[in-house]
C-alpha positions as CSV (number, residue, x, y, z in Angstrom):
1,X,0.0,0.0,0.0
2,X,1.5,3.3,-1.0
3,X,1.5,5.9,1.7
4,X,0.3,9.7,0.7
5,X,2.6,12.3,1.6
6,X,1.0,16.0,3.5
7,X,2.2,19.3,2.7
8,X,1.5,21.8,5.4
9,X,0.5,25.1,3.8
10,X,2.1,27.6,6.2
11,X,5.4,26.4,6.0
12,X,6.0,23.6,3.1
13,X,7.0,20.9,5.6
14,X,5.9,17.4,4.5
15,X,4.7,14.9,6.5
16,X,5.6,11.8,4.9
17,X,3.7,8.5,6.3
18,X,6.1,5.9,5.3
19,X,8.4,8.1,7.6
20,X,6.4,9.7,10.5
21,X,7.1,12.6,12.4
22,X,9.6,11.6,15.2
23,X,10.1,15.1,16.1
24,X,6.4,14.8,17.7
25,X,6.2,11.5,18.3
26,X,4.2,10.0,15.3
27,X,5.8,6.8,14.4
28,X,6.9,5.5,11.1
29,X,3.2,3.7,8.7
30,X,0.9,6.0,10.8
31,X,-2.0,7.6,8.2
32,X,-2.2,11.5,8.3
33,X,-6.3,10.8,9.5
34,X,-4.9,8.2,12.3
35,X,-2.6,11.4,13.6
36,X,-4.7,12.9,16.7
37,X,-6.7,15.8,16.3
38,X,-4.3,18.1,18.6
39,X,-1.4,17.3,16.6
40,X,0.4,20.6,14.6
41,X,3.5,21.1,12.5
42,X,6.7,19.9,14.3
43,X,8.2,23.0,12.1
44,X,6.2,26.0,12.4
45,X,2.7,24.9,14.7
46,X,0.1,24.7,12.6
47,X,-3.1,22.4,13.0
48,X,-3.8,19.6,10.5
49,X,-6.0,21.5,9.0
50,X,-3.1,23.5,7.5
51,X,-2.2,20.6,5.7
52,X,-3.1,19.4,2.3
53,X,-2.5,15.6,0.6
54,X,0.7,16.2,-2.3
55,X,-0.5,14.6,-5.6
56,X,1.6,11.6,-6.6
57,X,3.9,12.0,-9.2
């Protein structure tokens, strides 16, 4: 299963799932809708609702 990949729109970070956000504590496989509601950018602190799914290539 290919894993989508989340661009936060304030900042450009990505939040990759195949990768996770150790910085915050989200492990590697975990879905950006399995991420709890609370959770914001490890790089600038915005909400996930900041965040928008990256087409594939």
């Amino acid at each position: 299963m290919k894993m989508a990949v989340w661009k936060c729109k304030k900042c450009g970070y990505l939040y990759d799932e195949s990768i996770g956000d150790a910085k915050t504590g989200i492990k590697a496989g975990t879905k950006f809708e399995d991420i709890p509601s609370d959770w914001v950018c490890s790089r600038c602190g915005a909400g996930k609702n900041q965040f928008i799914r990256k087409e594939s290539t």
